[in-house]
C-alpha angles and dihedrals in degrees: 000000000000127000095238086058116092123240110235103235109241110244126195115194124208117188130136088208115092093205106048087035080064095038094056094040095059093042087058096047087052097044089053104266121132091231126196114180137211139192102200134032089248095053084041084056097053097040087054099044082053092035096045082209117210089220138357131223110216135191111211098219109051099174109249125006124025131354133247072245089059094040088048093061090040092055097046093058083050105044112010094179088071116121110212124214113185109204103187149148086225101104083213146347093265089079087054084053093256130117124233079234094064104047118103112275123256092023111126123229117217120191098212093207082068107055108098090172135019077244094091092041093053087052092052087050089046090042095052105045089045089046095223100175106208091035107059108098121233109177081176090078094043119136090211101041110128115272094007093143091060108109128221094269094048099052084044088061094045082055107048084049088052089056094058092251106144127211100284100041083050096053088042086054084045106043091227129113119254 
């Protein structure tokens, strides 16, 4: 290989869908990315430990067993060098459990209800192997996501109703009466 010859980046994609998993990957092998895929957090785990990926494109909510969050955080002890794109419907952390706050610096957020192209998701990738601070998108922060003036509390409820819990199990897990 010649220098003047470009190194395909290395891409791991994490997606419980079997659809979009398929959809991105071929979007990043045409785009020029060397892409492995994954269906779970623990497959994700040993295809990066053999890929060494450059980056890694995440969904927050993987089904059973741990979250893109807790891979995230899994993949960062291992490989700090990694740079994290979430690609998810969660308009924001908040809805995992976790806090903006909380999530690993310089990863990009990406609410997947708002991708109209695989443009916007190339450019988190770029943004966040070059670290280009300002320009790494984090629809997780922003003021006009859906549902951004729920508190805590509020989005632990909706939660908790999501999960089929009914009044009285929600004011139990809350300590609170119905």
């Amino acid at each position: 290989m010649t220098e003047l010859q470009k190194v395909a980046r290395r891409v791991v994609v994490v997606e419980d869908d079997n659809m979009t998993r398929l959809i991105l990957t071929e979007y990043l092998e045409k785009a020029g990315f060397e892409v492995q895929s994954a269906n779970s957090a623990s497959t994700a785990e040993s295809i990066c430990a053999f890929f060494d990926p450059d980056a890694v494109v995440l969904d927050v909510d993987l089904g059973i067993g741990p979250s893109g969050l807790d891979l995230a955080d899994s993949l960062l002890l291992s490989s700090p060098g990694i740079a994290i794109v979430f690609l998810t419907h969660l308009p924001d952390s908040r809805f995992s459990g976790r806090s903006s706050q909380s999530l690993p610096t310089d990863i990009a957020y990406l609410n997947k209800n708002k991708l109209v192209d695989g443009k916007s998701l190339i450019e988190a990738i770029e943004s966040v192997l070059h670290g280009k601070k300002g320009t790494i998108p984090r629809d997780d922060i922003d003021p006009n996501r859906p549902l951004a003036q729920l508190s805590q509390n509020q989005i632990e409820v909706l939660r908790m109703i999501a999960l089929g819990l009914d009044n009285q199990q929600i004011a139990t897990a809350r300590k609170t009466s119905i």
